[in-house]
C-alpha positions in Angstrom: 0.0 0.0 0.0 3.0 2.5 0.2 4.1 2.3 -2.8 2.0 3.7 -6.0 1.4 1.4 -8.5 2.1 2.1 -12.4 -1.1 2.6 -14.1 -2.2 2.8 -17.5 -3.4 6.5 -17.5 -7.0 5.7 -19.0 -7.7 3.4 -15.8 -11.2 4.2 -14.5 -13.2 1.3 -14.6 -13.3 -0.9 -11.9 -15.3 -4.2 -11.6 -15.3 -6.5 -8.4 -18.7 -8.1 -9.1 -19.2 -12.0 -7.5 -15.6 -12.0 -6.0 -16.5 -12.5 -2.5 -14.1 -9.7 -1.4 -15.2 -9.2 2.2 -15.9 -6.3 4.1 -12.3 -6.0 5.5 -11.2 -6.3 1.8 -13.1 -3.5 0.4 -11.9 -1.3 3.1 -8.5 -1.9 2.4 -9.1 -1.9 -1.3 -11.2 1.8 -1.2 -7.8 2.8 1.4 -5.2 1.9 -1.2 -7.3 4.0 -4.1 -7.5 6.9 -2.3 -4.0 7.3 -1.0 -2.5 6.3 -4.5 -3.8 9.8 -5.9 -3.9 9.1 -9.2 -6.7 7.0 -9.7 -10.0 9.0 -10.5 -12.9 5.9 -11.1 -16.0 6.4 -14.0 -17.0 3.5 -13.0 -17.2 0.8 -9.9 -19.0 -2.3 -9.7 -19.0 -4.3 -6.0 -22.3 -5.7 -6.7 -22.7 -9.6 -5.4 -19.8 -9.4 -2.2 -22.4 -9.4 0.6 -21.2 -6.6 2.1 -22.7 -5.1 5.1 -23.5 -1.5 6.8 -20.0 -1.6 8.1 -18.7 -0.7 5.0 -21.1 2.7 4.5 -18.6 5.1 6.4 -15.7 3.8 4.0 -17.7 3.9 0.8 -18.6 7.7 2.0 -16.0 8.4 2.2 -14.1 6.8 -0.9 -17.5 8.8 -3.0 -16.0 12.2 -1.5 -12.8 11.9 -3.2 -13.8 10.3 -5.9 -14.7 13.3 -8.2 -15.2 11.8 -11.7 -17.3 8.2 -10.2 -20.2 8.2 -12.4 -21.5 5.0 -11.4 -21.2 2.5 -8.5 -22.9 -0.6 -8.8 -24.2 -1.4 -5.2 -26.4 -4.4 -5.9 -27.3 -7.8 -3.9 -25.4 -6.8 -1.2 -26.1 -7.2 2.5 -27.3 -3.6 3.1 -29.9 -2.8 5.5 -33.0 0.3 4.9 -30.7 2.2 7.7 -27.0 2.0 5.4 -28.7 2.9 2.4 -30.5 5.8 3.8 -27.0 6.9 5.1 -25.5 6.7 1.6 -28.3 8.2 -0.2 -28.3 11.6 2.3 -24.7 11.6 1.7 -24.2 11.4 -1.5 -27.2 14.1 -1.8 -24.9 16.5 0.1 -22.4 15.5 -2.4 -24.3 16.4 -4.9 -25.4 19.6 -4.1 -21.9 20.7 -3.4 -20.9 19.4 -7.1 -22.2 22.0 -10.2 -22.3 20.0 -13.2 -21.4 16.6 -12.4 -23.5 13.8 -11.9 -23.2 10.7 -9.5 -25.5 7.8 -10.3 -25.5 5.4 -7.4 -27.1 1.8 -7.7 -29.3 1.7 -4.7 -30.7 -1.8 -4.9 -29.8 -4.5 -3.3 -31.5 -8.1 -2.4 -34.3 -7.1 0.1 -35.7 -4.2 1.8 -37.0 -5.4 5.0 
C-alpha cells in the first residue's frame, strides 16, 4: 500500500462483481485508491460481495474523493433500509456541493426489509 502502482493512464473502470471480497477487503481496497492519488474511477462495480453497513462510512468516504465516479454498482449486497439511507443523504450533500457533475449510485440491493 506504500508504494504507488504504475497505471495505464486511462484506468477508470473498476469491476469486483461476484468475488467474494469481504468487508475488511473492500476497506483496504477503497484505502489503497484513495492514498495512491492518481486513480480517479467512472465506474465501480461491488455488486454480489455481501457486504454489510459496516462498509457505508468507507464507501462515504471513498464517493467524497472520488470526483469523476459516475456510477457504483451497489447491488445484492447485505445492506440494511438504515446503510442505504446513510448513503443516499450523503451522496445528496455531495451532490449539491458538485455543479455540473452527476453521481448515479445503484441503490438496490436483495431485500428491503
Amino acid at each position: 500500500l506504500n508504494q504507488k502502482a504504475e497505471l495505464p493512464k486511462d484506468f477508470n473502470r473498476l469491476f469486483l462483481s461476484y468475488c467474494g471480497i469481504t468487508n475488511q477487503g473492500l476497506k483496504m481496497l477503497l484505502e489503497a485508491i484513495q492514498h495512491n492519488g492518481q486513480i480517479q474511477l467512472h465506474t465501480l462495480a461491488l455488486n454480489q460481495n455481501h457486504f454489510t453497513d459496516d462498509v457505508m462510512p468507507d464507501l462515504i468516504t471513498f464517493f467524497q474523493t472520488q470526483k469523476k465516479l459516475m456510477s457504483c454498482n451497489l447491488r445484492a449486497n447485505a445492506f440494511t433500509y438504515q446503510g442505504l439511507k446513510l448513503l443516499a443523504e450523503s451522496q445528496l450533500d455531495i451532490l449539491n456541493k458538485r455543479e455540473f457533475k452527476k453521481m448515479l449510485i445503484e441503490l438496490l440491493f436483495k431485500q428491503l426489509e
